[in-house]
C-alpha positions, 0 to 999 in steps of 0.5 A: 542489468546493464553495468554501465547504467546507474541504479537510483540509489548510485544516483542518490534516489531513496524511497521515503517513508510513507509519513514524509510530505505528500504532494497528492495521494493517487487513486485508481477509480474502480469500474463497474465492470472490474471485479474487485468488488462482485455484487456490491459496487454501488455499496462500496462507493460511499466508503471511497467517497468517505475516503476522498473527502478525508484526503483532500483536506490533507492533500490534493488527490489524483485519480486515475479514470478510464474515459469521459463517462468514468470520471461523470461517474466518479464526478456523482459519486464526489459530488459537493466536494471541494473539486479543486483538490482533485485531479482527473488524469486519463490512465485507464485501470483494469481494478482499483488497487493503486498502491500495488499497480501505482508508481513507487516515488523516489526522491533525492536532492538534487534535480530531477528531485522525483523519479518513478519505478515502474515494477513489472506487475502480474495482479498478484501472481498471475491471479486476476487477468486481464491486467495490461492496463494496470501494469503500465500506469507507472509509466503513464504517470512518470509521463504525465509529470515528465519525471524520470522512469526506473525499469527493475525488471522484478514483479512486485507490488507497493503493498509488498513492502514498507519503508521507514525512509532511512535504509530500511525495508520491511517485507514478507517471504510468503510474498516477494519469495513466491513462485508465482512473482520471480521464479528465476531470481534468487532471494539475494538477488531480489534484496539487490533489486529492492537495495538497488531501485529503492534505496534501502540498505536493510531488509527485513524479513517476516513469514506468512500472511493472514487468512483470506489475504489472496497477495499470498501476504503482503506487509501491508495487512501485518506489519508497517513502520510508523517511525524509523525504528516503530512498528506496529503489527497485528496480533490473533490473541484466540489460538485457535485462529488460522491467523494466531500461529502466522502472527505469533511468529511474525511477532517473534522475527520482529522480537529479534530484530534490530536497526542499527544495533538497537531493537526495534520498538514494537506496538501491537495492534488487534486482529478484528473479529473473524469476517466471513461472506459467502464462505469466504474470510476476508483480510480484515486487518487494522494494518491496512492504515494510509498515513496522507499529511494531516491525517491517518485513514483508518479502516474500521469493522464496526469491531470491539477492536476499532476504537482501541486501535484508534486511541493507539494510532491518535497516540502514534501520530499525535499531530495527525486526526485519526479518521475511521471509516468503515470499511465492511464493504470496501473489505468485500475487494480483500483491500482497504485504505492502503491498498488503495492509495499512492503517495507523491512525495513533496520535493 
């Protein structure tokens, strides 16, 4: 990196946390040719619409289309809602998964108040190719709102990591450590990057992923902040789950972790009840929650677990509906609510 270029957090940017004033939530409508959901796109769609109809009574909603044809088919699917919250914009996507491919907002207090971080993106280790078009939609959308484009020259993906807003970074070594992202980077040098372009003065580390989980264990489906010093994480209670060992060490990391000299406050939620389909399991994890101005998008598996865990969050966020959608299909896509949304910060 060029000496003489200041990064965003010597220019004051910051990443705020996901609970702080949203101007719009962006979407990547998928396509029926994608593959993220093999089989059963048509069945997914009433989950999104479920999941839009939620959103914009919150905030306005942004959705990225591929052509005139695209937004029609988005348009059937949305029919009878408000349209006045929703927002086409022509950036075309290979898969839906905008919280990985999307821009990472910053903000600071003085003008330009908004920038954008367009990370390098490889879909999730070089996994799933083509994805061309998703890797440049930060870019398109930094165009799109004339903001202030940052270039960190790092793969990483938003699901990776969370904030708290207040210099503080919660992310997984099986993840952002992972050979298939930044071979040639040392884990110093990724925590400069993320302290670099993201604002954030400590980060926190936790271990491996949950089964079925093909991000190689993004944060997004075991541990989230949902305060400066709160977080709540996914507990496997039956031992012998793949899942009991991975989580139970996460909890522990978590046990000794400290912000500012003090524990961190710790809530644990329920792993939902094993999901297989066509010999696979599927990530199904209540962590996988979208917090959007008036309310909190939670994803549901018509478990024992999803009213527990929706009386815990409607605690969390006593000003904000909990609102829980099913989500066995959407699952189908090894995603859910979080996966599939960006936030604009108000500025």
């Amino acid at each position: 990196m060029d000496a003489n270029v200041k990064t965003p957090a010597q220019l004051g940017y910051r990443m705020p946390a996901e609970w702080e004033l949203h101007s719009a939530t962006w979407l990547s409508w998928p396509r029926r040719e994608g593959i993220s959901f093999p089989g059963s796109f048509d069945r997914v769609l009433p989950t999104l619409r479920a999941m839009v109809e939620a959103l914009i009574e919150s905030e306005q909603v942004c959705i990225n289309i591929f052509n005139d044809a695209h937004e029609a088919e988005a348009r059937e699917v949305l029919r009878g809602l408000p349209m006045k919250r929703i927002a086409f914009h022509r950036i075309p996507t290979n898969e839906p998964w905008c919280r990985d491919h999307g821009p990472i907002f910053l903000t600071r207090e003085t003008d330009p108040k908004l920038a954008v971080v367009d990370w390098d993106y490889n879909a999730w280790g070089g996994k799933y190719p083509p994805c061309d078009l998703d890797e440049i939609v930060p870019t398109r959308v930094s165009e799109i709102l004339d903001l202030p484009v940052f270039y960190p020259r790092m793969i990483l993906e938003g699901g990776s990591i969370d904030v708290n807003g207040a210099g503080v970074l919660l992310t997984s070594e099986s993840c952002l450590l992972n050979k298939n992202r930044n071979p040639q980077m040392s884990r110093e040098q990724i925590e400069q990057r993320l302290r670099d372009f993201l604002g954030v003065r400590q980060i926190l580390w936790l271990g491996d992923g949950i089964e079925g989980d093909d991000t190689d264990g993004h944060i997004d489906d075991l541990a989230r902040f949902v305060s400066d010093r709160t977080i709540v994480t996914v507990v496997e209670e039956n031992r012998d789950d793949e899942n009991y060992r991975p989580l139970q060490e996460n909890l522990a990391r978590l046990r000794e972790t400290k912000i500012d000299d003090r524990q961190v406050d710790i809530v644990t939620l329920p792993m939902p009840k094993r999901i297989v389909r066509e010999d696979l399991r599927l990530p199904a994890s209540y962590a996988n929650f979208y917090i959007a101005n008036s309310c909190v998008l939670l994803p549901m598996f018509a478990d024992p677990g999803d009213e527990i865990v929706r009386s815990v969050f409607q605690k969390l966020f006593p000003s904000r509906r909990v609102v829980g959608i099913d989500c066995r299909e959407l699952i189908w896509g090894l995603g859910t609510f979080h996966c599939l949304t960006q936030q604009q910060p108000a500025v």
